[in-house]
C-alpha positions as CSV (number, residue, x, y, z in Angstrom):
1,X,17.4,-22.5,21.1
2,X,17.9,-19.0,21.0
3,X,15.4,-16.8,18.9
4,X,18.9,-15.3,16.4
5,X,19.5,-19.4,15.9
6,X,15.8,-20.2,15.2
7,X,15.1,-17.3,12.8
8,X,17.8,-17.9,10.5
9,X,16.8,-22.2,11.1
10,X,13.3,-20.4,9.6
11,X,14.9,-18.5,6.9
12,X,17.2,-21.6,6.1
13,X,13.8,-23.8,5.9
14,X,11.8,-21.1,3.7
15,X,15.3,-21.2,1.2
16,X,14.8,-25.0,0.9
17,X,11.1,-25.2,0.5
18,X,11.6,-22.5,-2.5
19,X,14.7,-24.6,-4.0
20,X,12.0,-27.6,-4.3
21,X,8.9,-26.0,-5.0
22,X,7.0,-26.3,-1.7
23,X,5.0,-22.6,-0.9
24,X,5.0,-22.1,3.1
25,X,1.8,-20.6,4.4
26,X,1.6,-18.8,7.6
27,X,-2.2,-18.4,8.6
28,X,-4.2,-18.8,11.7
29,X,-6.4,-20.3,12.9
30,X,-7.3,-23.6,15.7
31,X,-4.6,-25.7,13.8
32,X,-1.2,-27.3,14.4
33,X,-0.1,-27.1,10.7
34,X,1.3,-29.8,8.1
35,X,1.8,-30.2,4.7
36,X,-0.1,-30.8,2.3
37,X,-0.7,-31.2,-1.7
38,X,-3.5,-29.5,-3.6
39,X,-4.1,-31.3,-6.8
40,X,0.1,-30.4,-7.9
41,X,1.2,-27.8,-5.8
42,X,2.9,-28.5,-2.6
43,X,2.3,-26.8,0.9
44,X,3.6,-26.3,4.3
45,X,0.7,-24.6,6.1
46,X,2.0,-22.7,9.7
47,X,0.3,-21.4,12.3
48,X,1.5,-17.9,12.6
49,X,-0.2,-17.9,16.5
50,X,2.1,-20.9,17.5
51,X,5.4,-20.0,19.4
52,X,8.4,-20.0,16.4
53,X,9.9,-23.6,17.9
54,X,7.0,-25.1,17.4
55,X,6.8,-24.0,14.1
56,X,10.2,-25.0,13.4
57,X,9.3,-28.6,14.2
58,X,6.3,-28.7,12.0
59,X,8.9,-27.7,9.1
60,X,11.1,-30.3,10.1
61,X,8.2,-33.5,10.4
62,X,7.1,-31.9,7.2
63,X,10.1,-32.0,5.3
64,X,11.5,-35.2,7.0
65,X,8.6,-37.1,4.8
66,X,10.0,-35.6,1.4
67,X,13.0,-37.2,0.1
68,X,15.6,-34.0,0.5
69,X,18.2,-36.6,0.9
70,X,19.1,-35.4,-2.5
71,X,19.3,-31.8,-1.5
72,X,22.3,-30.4,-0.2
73,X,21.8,-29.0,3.0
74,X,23.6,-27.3,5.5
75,X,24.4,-29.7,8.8
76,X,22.2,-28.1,11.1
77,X,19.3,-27.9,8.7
78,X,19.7,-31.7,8.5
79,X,20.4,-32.6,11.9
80,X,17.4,-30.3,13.0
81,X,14.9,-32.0,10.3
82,X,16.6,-35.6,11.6
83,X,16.1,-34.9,14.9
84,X,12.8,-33.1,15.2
85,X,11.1,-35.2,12.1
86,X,12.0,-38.4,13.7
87,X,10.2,-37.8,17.0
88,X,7.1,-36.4,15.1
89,X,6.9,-39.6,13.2
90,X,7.4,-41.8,16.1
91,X,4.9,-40.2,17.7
92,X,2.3,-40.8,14.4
């Protein structure tokens, strides 16, 4: 993926997570990243030190295990998150 195509996968990702109430969190740290509730607010935490694709594929295991099956979103948002959450939750 080229960096262009996987900054604006990013900036399509940060546009969802506002449009359901879900706060992304860049930090570091000696983490992977996930998300995660805190007694009623939502979370994706990232780790700002891991390269952007890997990133992107936390995103996507993240949001494959919310239902956004209501959500419209655009084709290669979805095919990314079906795609890349699948194989992180195989893997699980």
């Amino acid at each position: 993926m080229k960096k262009k195509e996987a900054k604006q996968l990013y900036s399509h990702f940060e546009e969802l997570a506002e449009k359901i109430g879900i706060t992304i969190i860049d930090g570091k740290g000696d983490f992977s990243g996930g998300y995660c509730t805190v007694i009623d607010d939502q979370f994706i935490v990232l780790n700002k030190l891991k390269p952007l694709t890997q990133r992107l594929r936390v995103l996507a295991e993240s949001f494959s295990r919310l239902d956004v099956q209501k959500q419209y979103l655009i084709p290669v948002l979805r095919e990314f998150i079906e795609e890349n959450g699948q194989f992180e939750q195989q893997i699980n």
